[in-house]
C-alpha atoms as one frame of an Amber mdcrd trajectory, in Angstrom:
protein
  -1.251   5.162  21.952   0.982   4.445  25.424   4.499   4.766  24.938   4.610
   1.655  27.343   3.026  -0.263  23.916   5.503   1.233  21.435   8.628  -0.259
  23.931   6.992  -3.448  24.272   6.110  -3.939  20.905   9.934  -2.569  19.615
  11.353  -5.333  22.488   9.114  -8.091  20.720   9.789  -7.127  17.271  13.759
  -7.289  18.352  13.156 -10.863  19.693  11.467 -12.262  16.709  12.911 -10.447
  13.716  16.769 -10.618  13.478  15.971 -10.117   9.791  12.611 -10.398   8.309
   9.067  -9.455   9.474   7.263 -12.273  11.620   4.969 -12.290   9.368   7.398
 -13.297   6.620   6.958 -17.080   8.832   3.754 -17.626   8.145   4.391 -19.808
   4.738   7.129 -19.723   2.002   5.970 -18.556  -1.478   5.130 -21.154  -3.784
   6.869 -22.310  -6.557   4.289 -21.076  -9.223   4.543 -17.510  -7.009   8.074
 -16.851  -7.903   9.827 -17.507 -11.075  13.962 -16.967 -11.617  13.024 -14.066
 -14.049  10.859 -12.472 -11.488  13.526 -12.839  -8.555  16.239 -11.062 -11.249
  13.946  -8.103 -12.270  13.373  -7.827  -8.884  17.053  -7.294  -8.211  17.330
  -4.979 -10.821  15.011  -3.053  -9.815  15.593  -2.660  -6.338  19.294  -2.134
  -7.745  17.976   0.502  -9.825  16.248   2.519  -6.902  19.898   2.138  -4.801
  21.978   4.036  -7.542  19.621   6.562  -8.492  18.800   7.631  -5.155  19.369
  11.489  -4.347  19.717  12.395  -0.946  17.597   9.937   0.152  14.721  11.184
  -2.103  15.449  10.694  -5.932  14.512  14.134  -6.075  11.267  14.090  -5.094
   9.570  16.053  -2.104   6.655  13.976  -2.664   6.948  12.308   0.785   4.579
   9.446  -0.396   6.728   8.757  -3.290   9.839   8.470  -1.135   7.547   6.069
   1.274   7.060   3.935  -1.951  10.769   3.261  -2.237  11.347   2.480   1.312
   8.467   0.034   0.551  10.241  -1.786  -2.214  13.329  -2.328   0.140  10.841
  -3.733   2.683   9.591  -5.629   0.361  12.099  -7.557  -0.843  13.904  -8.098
   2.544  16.400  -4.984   2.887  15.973  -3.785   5.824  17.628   0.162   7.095
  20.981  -0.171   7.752  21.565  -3.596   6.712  23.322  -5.354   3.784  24.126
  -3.621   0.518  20.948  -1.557  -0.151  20.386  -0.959   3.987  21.786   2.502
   3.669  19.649   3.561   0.788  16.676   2.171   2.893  17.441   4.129   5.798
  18.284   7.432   3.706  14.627   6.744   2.404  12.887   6.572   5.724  15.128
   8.819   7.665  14.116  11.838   4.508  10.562  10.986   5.708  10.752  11.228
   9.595  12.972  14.396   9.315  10.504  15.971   7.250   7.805  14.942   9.215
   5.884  18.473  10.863   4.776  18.797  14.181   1.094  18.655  13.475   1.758
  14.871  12.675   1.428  15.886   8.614   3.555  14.283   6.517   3.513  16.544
   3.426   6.118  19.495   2.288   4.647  19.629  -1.344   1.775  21.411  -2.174
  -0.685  21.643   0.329  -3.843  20.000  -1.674  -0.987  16.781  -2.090  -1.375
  16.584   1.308  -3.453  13.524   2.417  -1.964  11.690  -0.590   1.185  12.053
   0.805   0.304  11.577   4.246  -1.587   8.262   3.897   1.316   6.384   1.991
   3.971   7.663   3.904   2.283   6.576   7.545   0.891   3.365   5.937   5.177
   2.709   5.147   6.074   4.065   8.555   4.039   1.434   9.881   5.163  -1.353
   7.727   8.824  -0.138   8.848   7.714  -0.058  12.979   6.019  -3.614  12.732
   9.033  -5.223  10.774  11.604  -4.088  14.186  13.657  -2.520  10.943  15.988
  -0.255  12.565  18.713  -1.074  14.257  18.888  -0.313  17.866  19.981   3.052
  18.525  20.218   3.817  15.016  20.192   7.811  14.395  16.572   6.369  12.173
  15.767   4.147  14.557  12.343   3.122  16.828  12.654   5.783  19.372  12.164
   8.910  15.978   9.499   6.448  13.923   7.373   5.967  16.743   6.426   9.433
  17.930   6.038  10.508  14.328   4.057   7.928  13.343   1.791   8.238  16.363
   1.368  11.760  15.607   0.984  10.564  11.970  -2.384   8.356  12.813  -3.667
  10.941  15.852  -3.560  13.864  12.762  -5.778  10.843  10.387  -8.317  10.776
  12.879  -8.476  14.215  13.344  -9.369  15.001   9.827 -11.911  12.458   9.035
 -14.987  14.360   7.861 -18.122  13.776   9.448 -19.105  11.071   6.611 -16.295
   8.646   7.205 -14.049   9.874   4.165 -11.348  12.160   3.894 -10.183  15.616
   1.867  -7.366  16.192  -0.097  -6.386  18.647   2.289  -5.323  17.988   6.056
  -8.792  19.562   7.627 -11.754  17.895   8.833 -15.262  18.902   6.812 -18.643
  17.762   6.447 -17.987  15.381   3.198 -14.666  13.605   2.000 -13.690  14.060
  -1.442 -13.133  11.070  -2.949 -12.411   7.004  -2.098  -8.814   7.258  -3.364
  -8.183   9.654  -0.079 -10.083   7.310   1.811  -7.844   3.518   0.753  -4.654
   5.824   1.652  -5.602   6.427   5.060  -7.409   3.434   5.848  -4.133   0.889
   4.742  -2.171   3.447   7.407  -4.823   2.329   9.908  -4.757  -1.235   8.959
  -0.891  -0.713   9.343  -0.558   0.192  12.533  -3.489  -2.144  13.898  -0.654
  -4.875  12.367   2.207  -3.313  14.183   0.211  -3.546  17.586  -0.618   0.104
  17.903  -3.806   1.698  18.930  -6.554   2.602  16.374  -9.653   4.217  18.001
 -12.649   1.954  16.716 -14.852   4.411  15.337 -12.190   6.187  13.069 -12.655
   2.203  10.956 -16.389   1.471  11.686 -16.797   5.110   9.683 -14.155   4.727
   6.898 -15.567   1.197   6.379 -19.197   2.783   5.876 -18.088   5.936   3.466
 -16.186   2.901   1.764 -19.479   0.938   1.532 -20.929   4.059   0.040 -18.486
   4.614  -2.773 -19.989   1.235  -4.284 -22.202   1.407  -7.425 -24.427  -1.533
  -8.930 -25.015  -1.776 -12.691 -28.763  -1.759 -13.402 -30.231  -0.770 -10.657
 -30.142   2.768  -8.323 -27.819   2.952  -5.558 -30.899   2.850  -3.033 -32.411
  -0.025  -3.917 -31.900  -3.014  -1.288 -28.854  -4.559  -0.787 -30.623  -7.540
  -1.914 -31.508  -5.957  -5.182 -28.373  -4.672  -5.871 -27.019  -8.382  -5.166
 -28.524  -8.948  -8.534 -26.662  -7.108 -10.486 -22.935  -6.365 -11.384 -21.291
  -3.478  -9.869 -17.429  -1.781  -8.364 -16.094   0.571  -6.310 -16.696   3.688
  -8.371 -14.140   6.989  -6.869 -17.214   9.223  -5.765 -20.366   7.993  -3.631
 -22.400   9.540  -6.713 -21.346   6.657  -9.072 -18.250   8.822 -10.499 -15.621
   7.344 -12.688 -15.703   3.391 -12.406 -12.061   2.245 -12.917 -10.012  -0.799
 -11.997  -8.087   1.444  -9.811 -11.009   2.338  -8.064 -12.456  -1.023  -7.898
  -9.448  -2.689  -6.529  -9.345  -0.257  -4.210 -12.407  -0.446  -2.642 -11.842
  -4.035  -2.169  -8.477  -3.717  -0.305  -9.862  -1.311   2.071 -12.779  -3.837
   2.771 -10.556  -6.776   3.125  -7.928  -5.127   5.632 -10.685  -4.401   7.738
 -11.880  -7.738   8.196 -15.378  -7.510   6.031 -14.156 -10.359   4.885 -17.249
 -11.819   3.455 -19.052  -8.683   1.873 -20.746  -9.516  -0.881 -19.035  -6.082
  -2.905 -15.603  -7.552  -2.761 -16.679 -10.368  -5.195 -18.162  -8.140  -7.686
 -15.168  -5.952  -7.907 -12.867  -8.577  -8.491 -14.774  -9.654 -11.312 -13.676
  -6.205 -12.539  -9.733  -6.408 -11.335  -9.502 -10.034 -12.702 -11.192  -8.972
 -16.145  -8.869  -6.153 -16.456  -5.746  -7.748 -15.817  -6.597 -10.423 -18.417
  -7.266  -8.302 -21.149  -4.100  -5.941 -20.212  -2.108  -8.762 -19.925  -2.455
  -9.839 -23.269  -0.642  -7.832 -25.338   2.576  -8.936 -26.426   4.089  -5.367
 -26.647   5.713  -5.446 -23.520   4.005  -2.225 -21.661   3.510  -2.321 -18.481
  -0.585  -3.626 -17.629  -1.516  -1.243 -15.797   0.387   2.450 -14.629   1.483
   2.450 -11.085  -1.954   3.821  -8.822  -3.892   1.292 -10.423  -1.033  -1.418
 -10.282  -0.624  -0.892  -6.783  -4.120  -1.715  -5.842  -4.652  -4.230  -8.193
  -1.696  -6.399  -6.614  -2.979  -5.864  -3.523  -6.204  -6.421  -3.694  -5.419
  -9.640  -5.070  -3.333 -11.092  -2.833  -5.755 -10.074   0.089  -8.366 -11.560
  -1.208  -6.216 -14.831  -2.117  -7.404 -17.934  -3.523  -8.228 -18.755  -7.026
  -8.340 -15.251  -7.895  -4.454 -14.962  -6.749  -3.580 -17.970  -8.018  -4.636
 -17.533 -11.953  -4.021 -13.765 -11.992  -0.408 -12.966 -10.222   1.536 -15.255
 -12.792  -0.039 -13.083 -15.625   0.663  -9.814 -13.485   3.941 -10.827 -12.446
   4.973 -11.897 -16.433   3.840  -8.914 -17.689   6.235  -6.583 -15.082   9.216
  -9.185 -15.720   8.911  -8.443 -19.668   7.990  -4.492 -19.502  11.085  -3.852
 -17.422  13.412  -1.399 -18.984  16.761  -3.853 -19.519  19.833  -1.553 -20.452
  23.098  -2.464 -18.613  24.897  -0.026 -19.771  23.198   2.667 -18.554  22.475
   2.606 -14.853  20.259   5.346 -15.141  17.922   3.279 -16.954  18.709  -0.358
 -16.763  16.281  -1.595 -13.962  13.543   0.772 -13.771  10.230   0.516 -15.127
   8.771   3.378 -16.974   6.197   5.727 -15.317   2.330   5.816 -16.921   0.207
   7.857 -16.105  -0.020  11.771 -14.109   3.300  11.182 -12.202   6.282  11.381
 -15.213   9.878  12.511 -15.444  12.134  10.918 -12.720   9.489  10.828  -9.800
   7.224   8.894 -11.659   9.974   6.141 -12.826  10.462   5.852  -9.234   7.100
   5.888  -8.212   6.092   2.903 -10.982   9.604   0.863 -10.031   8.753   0.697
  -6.140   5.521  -0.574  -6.883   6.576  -3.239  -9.823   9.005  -4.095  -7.244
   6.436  -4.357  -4.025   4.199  -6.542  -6.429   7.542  -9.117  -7.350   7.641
  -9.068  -3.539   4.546 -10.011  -2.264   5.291 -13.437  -2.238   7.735 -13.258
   0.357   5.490 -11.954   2.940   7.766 -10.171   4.894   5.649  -7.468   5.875
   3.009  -7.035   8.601   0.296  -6.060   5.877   1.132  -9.357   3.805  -0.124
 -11.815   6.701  -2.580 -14.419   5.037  -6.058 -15.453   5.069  -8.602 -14.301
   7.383  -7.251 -13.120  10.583  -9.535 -13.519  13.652  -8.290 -10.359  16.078
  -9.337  -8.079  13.173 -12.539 -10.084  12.764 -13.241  -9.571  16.260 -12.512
  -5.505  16.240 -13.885  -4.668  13.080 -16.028  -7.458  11.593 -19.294  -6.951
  12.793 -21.236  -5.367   9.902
């Protein structure tokens, strides 16, 4: 991408965002988004992540989980170097850029962590460079995010694998591994196609078709017609074989579909039917644990509130009730007394963090202050990636 785009686009993000993403001014939250007891876990959670922080990391060198808690400050309006919690923000992003290697990777944990890490970090980089966050000549600031995350995306396109999907690893092959690899790096597309920077076409038109691929009908074989398998019910499954059919998986599928503009394919529905199912019958429960742990509940969110409407509107309340009452309330104890507690493969401290930046992106969403958060279907993406 041409450096003349990155100045431009910092100049422009300057002019319209003294505070808050652009995007943040496309409508207010409703009433029925936000409740008072999802504004104060919010608060306590981002209050959490501010006095456990570490040198900048909480103690992770998971990049992507550091990403994650710059996210949550995003989020919920806390922008580097601003306000109470600006430091921690910065210390969050500026751990990430100085980290970043030369190739463009953005990984320093174990090499097969790699992608993983790389995808959520340059999908937050992004958020960060389309929101105008850092100050001007901050030692964080435009002029260090943009070459890394330039060399972030050029090092995503240079490992897709010749079927549209990517490996855990940072190499290029003939078959990606899995669709998990393959939502990371396509929302760090999407991101910087939001912040104005330059995505070459057929990078998306081949994600979008391994995507495709990773979908699996109920009752019928994976080659039968699209009109056959129209018939039937069906999700994102994680491999192109069918694989393990989760909600994670499913809701996954869907964002990747929707931030690409396939706005109207007909596999988005038939996820949802399995997102919305699931968060209804993990909402349930009365035993305050969390509905889902923190990969699935970061898709789910999302893929809700892309896909909007009446979906968004019944399920978020019951998503957003079940984080306010699962939060782990302890004022005495600031080590505790915010967080929400990890599920799932990540535990110990790195997964507390992990599964509070999320709970605390998903109280957020209704602000819309990021790039990624614009609503309904936008037609520049429609034009550039719609056609089917």
């Amino acid at each position: 991408m041409s450096r003349t785009t990155i100045a431009c686009l910092t100049l422009v993000a300057a002019l319209l965002l003294p505070g808050l993403s652009a995007s943040s001014t496309t409508r207010a939250a409703a009433p029925r988004e936000i409740t008072p007891e999802s504004e104060q876990a919010l608060q306590r959670g981002i209050e959490w992540l501010t006095k456990n922080q570490e040198n900048g990391n909480w103690g992770s060198n998971d990049l992507g989980l550091v990403s994650m808690g710059a996210l949550a400050y995003l989020s919920a309006g806390h922008l580097p170097g601003r306000g109470v919690h600006g430091n921690a923000a910065q210390q969050a992003l500026d751990y990430v850029v100085d980290n970043a290697k030369p190739s463009g990777l953005l990984n320093i944990a174990q090499e097969r962590r790699g992608m993983y890490n790389h995808g959520l970090s340059a999908f937050v980089l992004g958020q960060a460079y389309g929101t105008g966050s850092f100050p001007a000549g901050s030692p964080g600031g435009d002029q260090r995010i943009g070459p890394v995350l330039d060399r972030s995306l050029r090092l995503i396109a240079q490992t897709q694998c010749t079927d549209g999907g990517w490996d855990y690893i940072a190499r290029s092959q003939e078959r990606g591994h899995d669709l998990s690899l393959a939502v990371m790096q396509a929302k760090a597309l999407r991101s910087a196609v939001d912040s104005g920077l330059e995505v070459p076409p057929e990078v998306i038109e081949m994600a979008i078709r391994s995507v495709r691929q990773h979908y699996t009908p109920q009752g019928c074989s994976r080659d039968a017609s699209e009109e056959e398998q129209k018939k039937h019910e069906g999700q994102f499954t994680y491999t192109k074989g069918g694989g393990a059919d989760s909600v994670a998986m499913a809701a996954a599928g869907v964002v990747c579909l929707q931030e690409f503009a396939q706005y109207d394919d007909w596999r988005i529905e038939k996820s949802m039917k399995v997102v919305c199912k699931a968060i209804d019958d993990n909402t349930k429960s009365k035993s305050n644990a969390a509905p889902f742990d923190a990969y699935a509940l970061y898709y789910v969110g999302q893929a809700l509130y892309q896909v909007g409407g009446k979906d968004w509107q019944r399920c978020y309340p019951k998503l957003r009730d079940a984080l306010v009452a699962c939060q782990v309330k302890a004022p005495d104890d600031p080590s505790h007394h915010g967080k929400w507690v990890a599920k799932g493969k990540v535990g110990g401290k790195p997964g507390d963090l992990y599964m509070t930046s999320v709970a605390c992106f998903i109280l957020a969403m209704p602000n819309r202050y990021l790039p990624i958060l614009q609503e309904g279907k936008i037609g520049s993406l429609q034009e550039q990636f719609g056609k089917e």
